[in-house]
N, C-alpha and C positions, 0 to 999 in steps of 0.2 A: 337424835342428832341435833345438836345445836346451828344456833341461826350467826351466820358470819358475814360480815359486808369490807369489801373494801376501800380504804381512800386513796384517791390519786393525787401526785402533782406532778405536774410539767411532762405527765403523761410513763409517769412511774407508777407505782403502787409502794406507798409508803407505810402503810399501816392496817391493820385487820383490826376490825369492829367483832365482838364475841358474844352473843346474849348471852346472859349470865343470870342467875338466879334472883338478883335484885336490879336489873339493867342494862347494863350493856359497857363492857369492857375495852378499854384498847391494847390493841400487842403492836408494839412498834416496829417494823421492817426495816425502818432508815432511822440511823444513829442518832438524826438532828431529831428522831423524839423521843429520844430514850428519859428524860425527865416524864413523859407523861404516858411509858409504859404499866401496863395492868393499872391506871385508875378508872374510877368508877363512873360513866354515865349516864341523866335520865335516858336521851334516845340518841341515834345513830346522829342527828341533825347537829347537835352540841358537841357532840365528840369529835364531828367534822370539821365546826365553826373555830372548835377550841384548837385545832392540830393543824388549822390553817392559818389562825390566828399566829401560835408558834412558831408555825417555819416563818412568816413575812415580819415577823418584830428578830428573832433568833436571828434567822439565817437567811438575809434579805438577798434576793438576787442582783449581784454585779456583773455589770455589762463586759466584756475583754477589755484587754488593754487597748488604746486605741482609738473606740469609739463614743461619740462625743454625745451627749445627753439632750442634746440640742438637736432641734429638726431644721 
């Protein structure tokens, strides 16, 4: 049986981690990573860096309408 890890964000699970024969794989669960579906890994720590990297340059979090950016 192969070794799987998952990654969260904002307290979702967005993508599965897969050891694979030369490292370690990603399967995207959430559409915002479907570019960095099944690529290649050295370890789980890159693949996390890289897929969190992604979603905060991609698909930056907006506040509702409404609320002011200002404290």
């Amino acid at each position: 049986m192969r070794t799987s890890l998952p990654i969260s964000a904002a307290g979702s699970v967005v993508a599965l981690l897969q050891r694979g024969d030369q490292g370690w794989f990603l399967i995207a669960l959430d559409g915002r990573l479907s570019d960095l579906d099944r690529q290649d890994f050295a370890t789980p720590e890159a693949a996390e860096r890289i897929a969190r990297l992604h979603l905060a340059v991609n698909h930056p979090t907006v506040p509702p309408l409404g609320t002011s950016l200002r404290h």
